[in-house]
N, C-alpha and C positions, 0 to 999 in steps of 0.2 A: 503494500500500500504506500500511499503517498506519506513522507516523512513532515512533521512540522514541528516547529522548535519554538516552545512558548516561556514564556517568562512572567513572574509572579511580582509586580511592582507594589514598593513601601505603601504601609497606610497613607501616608500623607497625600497620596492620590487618590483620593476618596470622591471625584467625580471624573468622569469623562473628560472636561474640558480643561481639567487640570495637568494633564497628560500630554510633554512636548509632540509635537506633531511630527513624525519622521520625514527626514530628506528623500530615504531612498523610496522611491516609488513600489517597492516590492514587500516593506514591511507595511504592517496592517496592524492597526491596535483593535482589538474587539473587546466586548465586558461579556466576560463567561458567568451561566448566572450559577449558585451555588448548586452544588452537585452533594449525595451520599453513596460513599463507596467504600472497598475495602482494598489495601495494601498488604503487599508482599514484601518483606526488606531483605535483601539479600547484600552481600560484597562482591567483591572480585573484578576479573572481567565481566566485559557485555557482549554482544554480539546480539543478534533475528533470534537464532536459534534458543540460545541460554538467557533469551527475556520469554522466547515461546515456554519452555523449561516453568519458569518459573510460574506463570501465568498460568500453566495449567496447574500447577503445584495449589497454587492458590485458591482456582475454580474447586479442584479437585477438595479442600478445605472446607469450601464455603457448602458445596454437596455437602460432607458427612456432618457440616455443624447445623442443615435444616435449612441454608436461606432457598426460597423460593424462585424460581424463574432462570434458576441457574445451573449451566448445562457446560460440559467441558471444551463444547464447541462455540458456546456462546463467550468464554473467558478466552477461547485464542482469536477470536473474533471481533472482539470490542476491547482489551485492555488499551492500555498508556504507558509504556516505559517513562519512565521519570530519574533521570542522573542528574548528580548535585555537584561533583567534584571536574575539576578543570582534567584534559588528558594527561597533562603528567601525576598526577595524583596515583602511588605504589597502591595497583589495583587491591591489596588486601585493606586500603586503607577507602576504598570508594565506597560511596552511598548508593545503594542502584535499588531502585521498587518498581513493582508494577503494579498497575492500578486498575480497577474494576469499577463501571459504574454499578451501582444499587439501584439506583430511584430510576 
């Protein structure tokens, strides 16, 4: 699928129009409305594969603890990888999750 790279800006931007306007014509500011989901936190490397890994690791979780509507195909289908740390960062030391919507 198509890859997108988003970013979580400080409270202090608490309205749209407080939000500098970007130069490059290819970023895009959008307001995402809140969401309920669940996280997987892992280390290491990342890679397609070993976020799939995990995603289903997850799905597969969310099956035995009862949530509803959720299906091992529905979790390698809709997750979000989410990395916190810059590429040099000693991959034992990375932050890496994957995310599942709920709602």
């Amino acid at each position: 699928g198509k890859k997108v790279m988003k970013f979580m800006l400080p409270a202090e931007y608490d309205s749209m129009d407080k939000i500098p306007k970007p130069l490059n014509p290819a970023v895009h500011i959008e307001e995402i409305p809140s969401q309920l989901g669940a996280v997987h936190r892992y280390n290491g490397k990342y890679n397609d594969e070993r976020n799939r890994h995990h995603a289903m690791l997850l799905g597969q979780q969310l099956i035995a603890d009862g949530v509803q509507n959720i299906t091992e195909e529905y979790a390698l289908d809709h997750y979000q990888f989410w990395g916190y740390n810059p590429p040099f960062t000693i991959p034992y030391f990375r932050r890496n999750e994957v995310w599942i919507q709920l709602t």
